[in-house]
N, CA, C and O of each residue as an XYZ file, in Angstrom:
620
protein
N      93.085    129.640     76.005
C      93.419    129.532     77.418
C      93.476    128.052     77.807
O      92.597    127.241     77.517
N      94.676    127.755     78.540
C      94.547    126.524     78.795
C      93.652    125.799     80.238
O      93.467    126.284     81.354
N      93.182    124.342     79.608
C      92.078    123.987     80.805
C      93.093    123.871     82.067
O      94.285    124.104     82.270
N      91.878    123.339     82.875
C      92.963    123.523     84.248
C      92.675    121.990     84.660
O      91.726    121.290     84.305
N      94.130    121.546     85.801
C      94.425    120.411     85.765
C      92.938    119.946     86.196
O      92.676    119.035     85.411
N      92.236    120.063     86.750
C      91.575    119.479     87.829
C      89.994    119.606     87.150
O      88.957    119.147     87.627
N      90.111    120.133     86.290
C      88.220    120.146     85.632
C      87.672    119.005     85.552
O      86.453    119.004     85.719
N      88.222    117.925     85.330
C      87.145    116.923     85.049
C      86.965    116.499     86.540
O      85.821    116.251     86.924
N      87.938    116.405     87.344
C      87.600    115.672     88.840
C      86.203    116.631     89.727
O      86.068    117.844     89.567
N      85.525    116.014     90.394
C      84.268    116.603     90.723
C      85.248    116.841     92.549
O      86.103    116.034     92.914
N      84.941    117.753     93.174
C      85.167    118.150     94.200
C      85.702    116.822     95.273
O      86.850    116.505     95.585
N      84.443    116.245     95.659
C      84.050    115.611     96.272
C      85.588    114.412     96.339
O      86.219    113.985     97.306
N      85.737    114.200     94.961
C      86.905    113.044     94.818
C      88.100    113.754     95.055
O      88.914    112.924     95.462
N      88.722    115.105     94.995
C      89.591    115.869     94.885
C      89.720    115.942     96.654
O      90.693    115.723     97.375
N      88.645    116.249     96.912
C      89.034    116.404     98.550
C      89.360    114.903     99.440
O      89.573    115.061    100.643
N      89.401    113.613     98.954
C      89.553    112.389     99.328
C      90.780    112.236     98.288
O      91.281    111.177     98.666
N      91.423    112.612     97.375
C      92.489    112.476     97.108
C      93.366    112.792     98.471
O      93.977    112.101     99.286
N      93.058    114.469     98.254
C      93.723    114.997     99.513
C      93.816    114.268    101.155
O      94.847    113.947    101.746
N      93.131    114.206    101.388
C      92.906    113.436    102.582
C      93.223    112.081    103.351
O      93.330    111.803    104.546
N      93.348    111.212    101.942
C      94.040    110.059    102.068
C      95.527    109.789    101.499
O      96.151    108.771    101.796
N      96.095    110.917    100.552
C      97.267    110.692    100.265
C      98.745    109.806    101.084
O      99.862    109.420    100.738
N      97.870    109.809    102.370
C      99.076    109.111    102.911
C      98.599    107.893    103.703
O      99.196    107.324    104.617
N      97.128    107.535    103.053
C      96.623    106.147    103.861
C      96.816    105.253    103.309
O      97.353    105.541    102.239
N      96.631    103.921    103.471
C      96.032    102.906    102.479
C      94.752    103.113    102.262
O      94.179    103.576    103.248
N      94.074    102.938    101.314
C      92.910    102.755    101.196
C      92.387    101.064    100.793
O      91.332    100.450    100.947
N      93.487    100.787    100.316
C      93.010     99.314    100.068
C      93.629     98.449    100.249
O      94.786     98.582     99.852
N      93.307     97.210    100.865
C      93.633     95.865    101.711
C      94.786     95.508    100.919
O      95.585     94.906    101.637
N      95.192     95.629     99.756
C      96.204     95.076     99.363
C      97.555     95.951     99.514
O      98.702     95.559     99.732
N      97.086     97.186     99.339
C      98.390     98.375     99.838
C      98.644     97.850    101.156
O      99.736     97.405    101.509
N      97.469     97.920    101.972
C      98.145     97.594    103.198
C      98.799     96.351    103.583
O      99.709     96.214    104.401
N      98.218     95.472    102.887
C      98.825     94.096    103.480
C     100.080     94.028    102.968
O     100.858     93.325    103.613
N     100.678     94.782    101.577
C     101.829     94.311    101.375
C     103.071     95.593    101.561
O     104.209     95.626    101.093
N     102.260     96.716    102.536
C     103.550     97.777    102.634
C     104.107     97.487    104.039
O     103.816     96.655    104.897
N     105.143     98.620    103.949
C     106.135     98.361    105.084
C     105.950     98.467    106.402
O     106.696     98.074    107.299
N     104.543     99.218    106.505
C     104.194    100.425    107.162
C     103.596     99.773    108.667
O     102.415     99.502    108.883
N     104.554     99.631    109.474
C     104.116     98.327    110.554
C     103.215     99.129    111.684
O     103.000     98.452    112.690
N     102.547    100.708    111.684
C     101.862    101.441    112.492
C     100.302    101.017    111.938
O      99.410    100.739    112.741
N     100.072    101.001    110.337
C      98.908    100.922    109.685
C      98.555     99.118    109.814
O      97.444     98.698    110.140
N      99.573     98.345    109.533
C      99.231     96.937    110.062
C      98.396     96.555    111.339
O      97.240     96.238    111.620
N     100.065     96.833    112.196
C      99.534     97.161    113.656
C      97.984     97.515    114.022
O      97.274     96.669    114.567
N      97.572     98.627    113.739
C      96.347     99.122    113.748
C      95.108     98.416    113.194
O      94.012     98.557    113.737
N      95.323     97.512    111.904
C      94.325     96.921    111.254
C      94.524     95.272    112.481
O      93.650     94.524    112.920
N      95.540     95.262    112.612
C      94.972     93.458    113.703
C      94.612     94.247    114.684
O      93.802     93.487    115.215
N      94.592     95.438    115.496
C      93.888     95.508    116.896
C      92.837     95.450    116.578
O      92.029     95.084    117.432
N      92.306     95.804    115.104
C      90.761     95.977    114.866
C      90.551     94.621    114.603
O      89.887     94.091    115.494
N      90.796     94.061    113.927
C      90.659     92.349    113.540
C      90.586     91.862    115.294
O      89.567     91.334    115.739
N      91.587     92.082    116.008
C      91.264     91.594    117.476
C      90.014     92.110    118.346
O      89.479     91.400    119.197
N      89.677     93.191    118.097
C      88.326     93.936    118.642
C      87.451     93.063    118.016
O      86.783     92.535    118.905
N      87.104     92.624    116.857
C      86.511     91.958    116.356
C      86.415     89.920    116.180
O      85.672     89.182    115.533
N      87.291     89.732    116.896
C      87.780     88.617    117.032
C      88.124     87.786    116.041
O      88.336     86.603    116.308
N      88.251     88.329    114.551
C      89.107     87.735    113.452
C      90.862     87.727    113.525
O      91.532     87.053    112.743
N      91.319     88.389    114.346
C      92.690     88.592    113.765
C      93.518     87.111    113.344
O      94.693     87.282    113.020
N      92.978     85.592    113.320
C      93.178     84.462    112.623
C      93.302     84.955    111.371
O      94.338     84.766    110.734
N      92.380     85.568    110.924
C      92.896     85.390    109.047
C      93.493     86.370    108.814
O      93.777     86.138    107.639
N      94.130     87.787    109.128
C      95.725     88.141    109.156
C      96.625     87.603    109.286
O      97.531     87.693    108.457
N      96.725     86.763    110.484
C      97.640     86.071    110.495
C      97.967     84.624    109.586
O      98.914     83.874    109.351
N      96.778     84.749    109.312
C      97.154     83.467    108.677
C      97.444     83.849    106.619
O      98.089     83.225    105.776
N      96.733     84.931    106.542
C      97.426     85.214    105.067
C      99.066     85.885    105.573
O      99.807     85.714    104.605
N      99.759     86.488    106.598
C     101.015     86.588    106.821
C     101.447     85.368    106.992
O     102.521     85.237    106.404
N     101.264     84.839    107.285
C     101.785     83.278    107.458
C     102.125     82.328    106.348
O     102.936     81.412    106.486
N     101.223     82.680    104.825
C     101.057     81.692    103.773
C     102.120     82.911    102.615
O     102.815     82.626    101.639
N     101.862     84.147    103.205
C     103.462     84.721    102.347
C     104.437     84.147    103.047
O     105.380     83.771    102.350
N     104.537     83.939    104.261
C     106.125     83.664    104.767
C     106.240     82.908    104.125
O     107.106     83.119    103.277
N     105.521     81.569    104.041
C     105.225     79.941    103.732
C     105.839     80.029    101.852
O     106.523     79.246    101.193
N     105.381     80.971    101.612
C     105.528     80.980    100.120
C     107.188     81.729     99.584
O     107.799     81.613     98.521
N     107.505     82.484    100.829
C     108.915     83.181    100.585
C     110.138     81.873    101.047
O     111.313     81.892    100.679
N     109.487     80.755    101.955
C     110.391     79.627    102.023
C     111.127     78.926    101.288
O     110.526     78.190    100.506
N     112.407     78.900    101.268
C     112.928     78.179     99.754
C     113.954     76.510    100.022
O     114.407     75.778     99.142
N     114.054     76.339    101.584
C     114.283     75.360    101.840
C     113.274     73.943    101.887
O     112.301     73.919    102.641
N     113.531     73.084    101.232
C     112.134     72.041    101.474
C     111.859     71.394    102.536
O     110.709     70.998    102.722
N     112.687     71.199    103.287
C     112.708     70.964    104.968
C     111.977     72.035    105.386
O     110.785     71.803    105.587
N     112.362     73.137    105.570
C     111.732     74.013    106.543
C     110.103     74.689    105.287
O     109.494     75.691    105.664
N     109.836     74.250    104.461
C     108.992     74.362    103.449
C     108.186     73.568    104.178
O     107.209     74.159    104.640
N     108.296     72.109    104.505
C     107.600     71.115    104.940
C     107.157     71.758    105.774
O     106.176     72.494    105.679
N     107.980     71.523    106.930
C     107.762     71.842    108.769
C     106.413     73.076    108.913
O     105.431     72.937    109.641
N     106.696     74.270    108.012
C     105.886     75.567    107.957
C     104.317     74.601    107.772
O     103.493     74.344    108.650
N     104.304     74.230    106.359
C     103.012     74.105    105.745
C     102.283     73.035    106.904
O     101.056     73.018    107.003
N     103.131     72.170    107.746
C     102.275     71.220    108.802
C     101.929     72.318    110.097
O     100.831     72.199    110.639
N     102.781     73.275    110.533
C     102.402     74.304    111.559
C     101.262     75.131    110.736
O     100.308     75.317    111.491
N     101.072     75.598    109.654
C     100.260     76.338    109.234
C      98.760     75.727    108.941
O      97.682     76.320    108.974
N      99.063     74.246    108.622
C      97.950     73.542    108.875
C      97.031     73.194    110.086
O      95.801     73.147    110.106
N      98.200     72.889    111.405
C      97.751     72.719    112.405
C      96.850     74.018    113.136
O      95.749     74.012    113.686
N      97.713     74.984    112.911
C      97.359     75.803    113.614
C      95.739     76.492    113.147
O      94.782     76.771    113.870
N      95.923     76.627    111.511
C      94.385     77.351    110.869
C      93.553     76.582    110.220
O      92.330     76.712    110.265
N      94.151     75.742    109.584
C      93.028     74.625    108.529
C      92.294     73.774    109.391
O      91.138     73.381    109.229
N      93.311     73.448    110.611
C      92.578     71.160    111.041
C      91.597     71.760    111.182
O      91.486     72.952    111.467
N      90.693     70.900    110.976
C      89.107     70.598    111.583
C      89.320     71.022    113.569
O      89.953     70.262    114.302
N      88.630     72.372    114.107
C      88.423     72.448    115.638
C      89.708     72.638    115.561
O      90.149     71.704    116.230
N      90.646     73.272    115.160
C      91.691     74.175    115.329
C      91.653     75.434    116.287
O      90.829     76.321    116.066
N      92.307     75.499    117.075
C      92.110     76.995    118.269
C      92.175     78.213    117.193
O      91.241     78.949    117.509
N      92.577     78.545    116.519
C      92.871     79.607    115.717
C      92.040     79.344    114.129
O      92.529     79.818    113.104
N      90.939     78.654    114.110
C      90.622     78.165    112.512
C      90.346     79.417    111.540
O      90.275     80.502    112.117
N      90.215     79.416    110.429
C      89.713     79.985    109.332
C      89.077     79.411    108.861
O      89.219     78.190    108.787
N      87.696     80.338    108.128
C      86.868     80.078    107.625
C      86.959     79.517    105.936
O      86.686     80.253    104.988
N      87.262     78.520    105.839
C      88.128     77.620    104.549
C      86.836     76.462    103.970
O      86.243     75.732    104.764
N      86.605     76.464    102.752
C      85.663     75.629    102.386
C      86.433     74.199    102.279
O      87.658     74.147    102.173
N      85.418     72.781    102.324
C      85.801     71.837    102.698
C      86.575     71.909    101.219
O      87.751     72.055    101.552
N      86.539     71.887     99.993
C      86.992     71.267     99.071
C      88.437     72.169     98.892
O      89.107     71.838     97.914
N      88.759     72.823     99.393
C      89.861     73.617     99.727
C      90.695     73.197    100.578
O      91.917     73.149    100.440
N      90.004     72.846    101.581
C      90.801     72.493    102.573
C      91.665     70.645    102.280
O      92.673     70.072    102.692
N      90.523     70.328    101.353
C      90.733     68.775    100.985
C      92.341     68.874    100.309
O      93.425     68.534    100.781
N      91.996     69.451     99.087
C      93.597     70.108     98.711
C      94.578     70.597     99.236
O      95.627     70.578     98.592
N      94.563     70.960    100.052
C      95.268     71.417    100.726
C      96.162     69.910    101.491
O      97.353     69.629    101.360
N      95.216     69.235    102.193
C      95.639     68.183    103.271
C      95.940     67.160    101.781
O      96.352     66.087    102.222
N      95.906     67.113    100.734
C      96.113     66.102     99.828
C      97.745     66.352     99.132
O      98.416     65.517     98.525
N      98.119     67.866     99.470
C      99.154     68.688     98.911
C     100.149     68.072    100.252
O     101.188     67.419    100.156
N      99.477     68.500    101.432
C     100.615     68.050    102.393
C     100.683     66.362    102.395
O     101.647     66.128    103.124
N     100.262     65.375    102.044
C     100.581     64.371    102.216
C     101.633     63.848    101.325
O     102.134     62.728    101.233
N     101.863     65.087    100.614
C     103.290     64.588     99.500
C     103.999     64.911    100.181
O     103.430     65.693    100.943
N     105.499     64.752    100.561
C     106.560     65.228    101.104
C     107.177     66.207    100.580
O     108.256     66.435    101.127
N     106.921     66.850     99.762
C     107.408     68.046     99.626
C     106.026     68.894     98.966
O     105.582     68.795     97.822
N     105.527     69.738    100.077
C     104.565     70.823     99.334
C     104.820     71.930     99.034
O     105.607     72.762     99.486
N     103.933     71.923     98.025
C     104.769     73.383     96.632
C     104.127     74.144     96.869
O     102.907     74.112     97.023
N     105.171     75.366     96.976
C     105.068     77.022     97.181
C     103.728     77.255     97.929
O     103.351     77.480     99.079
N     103.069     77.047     96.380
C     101.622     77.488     96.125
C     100.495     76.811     96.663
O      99.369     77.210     96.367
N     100.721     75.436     97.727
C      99.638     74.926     98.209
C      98.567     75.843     98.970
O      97.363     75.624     98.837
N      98.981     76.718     99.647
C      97.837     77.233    100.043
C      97.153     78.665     99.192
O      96.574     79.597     99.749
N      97.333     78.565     98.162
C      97.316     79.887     97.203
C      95.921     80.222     97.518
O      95.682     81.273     98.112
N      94.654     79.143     97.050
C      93.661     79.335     97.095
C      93.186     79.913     98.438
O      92.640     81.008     98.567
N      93.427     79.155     99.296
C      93.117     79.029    100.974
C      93.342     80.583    101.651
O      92.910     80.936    102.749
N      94.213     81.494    100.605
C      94.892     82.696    100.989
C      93.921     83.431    100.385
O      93.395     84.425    100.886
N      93.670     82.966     99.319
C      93.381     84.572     98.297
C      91.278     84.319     99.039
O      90.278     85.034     98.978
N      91.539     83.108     99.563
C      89.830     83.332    100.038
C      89.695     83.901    101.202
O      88.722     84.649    101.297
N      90.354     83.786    102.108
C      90.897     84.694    103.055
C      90.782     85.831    102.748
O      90.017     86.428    103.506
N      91.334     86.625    101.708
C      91.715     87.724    101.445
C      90.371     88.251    100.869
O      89.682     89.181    101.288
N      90.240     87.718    100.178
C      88.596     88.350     99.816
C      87.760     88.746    101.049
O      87.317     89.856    101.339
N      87.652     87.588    101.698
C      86.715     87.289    102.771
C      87.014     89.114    103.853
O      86.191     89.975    104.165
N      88.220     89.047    104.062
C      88.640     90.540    104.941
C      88.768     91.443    103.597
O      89.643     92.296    103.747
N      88.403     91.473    102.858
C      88.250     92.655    102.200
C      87.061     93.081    101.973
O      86.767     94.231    101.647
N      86.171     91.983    102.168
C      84.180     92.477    101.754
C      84.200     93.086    103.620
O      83.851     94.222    103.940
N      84.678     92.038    104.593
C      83.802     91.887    105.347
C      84.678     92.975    106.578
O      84.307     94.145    106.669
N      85.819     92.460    107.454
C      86.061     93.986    108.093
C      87.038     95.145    107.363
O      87.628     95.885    108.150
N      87.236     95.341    106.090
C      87.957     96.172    105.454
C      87.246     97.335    105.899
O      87.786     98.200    106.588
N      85.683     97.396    105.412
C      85.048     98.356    104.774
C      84.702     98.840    106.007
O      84.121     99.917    105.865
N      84.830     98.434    107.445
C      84.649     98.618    108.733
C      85.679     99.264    108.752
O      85.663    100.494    108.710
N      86.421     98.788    108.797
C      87.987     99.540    109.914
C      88.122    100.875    109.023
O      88.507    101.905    109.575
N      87.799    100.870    107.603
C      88.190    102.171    107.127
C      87.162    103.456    107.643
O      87.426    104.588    107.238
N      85.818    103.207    108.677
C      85.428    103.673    109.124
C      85.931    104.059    110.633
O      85.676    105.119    111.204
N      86.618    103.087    111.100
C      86.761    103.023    112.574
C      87.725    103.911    112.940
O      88.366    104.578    112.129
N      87.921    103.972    114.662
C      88.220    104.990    114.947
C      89.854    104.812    114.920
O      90.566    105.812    115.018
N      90.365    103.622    114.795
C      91.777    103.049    114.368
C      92.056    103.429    113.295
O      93.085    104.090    113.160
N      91.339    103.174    112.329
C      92.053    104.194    111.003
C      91.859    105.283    110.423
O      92.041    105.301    109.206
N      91.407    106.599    111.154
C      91.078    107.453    111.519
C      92.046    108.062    112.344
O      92.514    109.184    112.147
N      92.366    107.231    113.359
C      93.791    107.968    114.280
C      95.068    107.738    113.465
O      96.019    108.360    113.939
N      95.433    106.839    112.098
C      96.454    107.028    110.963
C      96.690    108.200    110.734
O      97.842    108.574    110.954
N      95.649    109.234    110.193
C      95.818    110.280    109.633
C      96.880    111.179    110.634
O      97.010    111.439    111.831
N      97.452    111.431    109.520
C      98.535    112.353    110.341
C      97.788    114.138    110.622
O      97.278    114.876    109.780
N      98.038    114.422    112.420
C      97.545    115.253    112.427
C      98.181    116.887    112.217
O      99.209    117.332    112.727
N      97.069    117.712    111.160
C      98.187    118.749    110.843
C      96.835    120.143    111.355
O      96.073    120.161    112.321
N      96.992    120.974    110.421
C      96.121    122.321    110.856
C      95.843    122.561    109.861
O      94.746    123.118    109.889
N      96.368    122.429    108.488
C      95.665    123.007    107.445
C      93.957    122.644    107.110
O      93.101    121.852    107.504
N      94.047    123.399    106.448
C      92.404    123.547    106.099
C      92.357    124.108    104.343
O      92.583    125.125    103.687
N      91.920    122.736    104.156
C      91.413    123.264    102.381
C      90.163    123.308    102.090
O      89.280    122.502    102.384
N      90.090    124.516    101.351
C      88.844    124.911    101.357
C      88.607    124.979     99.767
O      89.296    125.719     99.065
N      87.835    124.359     99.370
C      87.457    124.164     97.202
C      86.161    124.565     97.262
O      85.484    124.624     96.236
């Protein structure tokens, strides 16, 4: 007799398959899908919380990085500086000094590459993935994602 698909999965994970099939569950699905209702939803929570700076500012360092003109390459990386890195910036991120040093050492060349703020991003990105990820996937914002239906599964 043959086994059945589902023996090794323990309940518990089978019913969170189900349940999330149509969420993100993780910061990187979301940050890089199309899905501008589940975005949307994650900066009101970043704004309830008064981070929504470092969303915007890792959307900002993909645009920065999808730039292929070196003029407008330049212009970006000095607005993206001004606005999140300077020192007492209205909008700052939480960026370590020796990061940030690189960064301002990258822009003083006249042409900064792609990847200057690579680091500055992916710490960012960590940073909202320990710290309000594991929140909002509780909250009542991503919770109202779920699409609402009537079924009821019962295992």
């Amino acid at each position: 007799m043959p086994k059945l698909l589902f023996s090794k999965i323990r309940i518990y994970e089978f019913k969170d398959l189900i349940q999330n099939a149509k969420q993100p569950r993780r910061i990187d699905i979301l940050l890089s899908s199309r899905r501008r209702k589940s975005l949307d939803s994650f900066r009101a929570f970043l704004c309830s919380e008064f981070s929504e700076e470092n969303l915007d500012f890792w959307l900002a360092c993909q645009a920065f990085r999808q730039t292929t003109s070196p003029a407008e390459r330049s212009w970006k990386a000095e607005q993206i500086y001004q606005e999140f890195l300077q020192p007492n910036a209205q909008r700052e991120v939480n960026v370590d000094h020796c990061t940030r040093e690189r960064i301002q050492g990258s822009l003083a060349q006249q042409r900064p590459l792609a990847r200057c703020f690579d680091e500055a991003q992916r710490n960012i990105y960590l940073l909202m993935e320990r710290d309000p990820w594991p929140r909002f996937l509780h909250s009542r914002a991503y919770h109202g994602l779920r699409p609402k239906t009537s079924t009821v599964w019962y295992i």
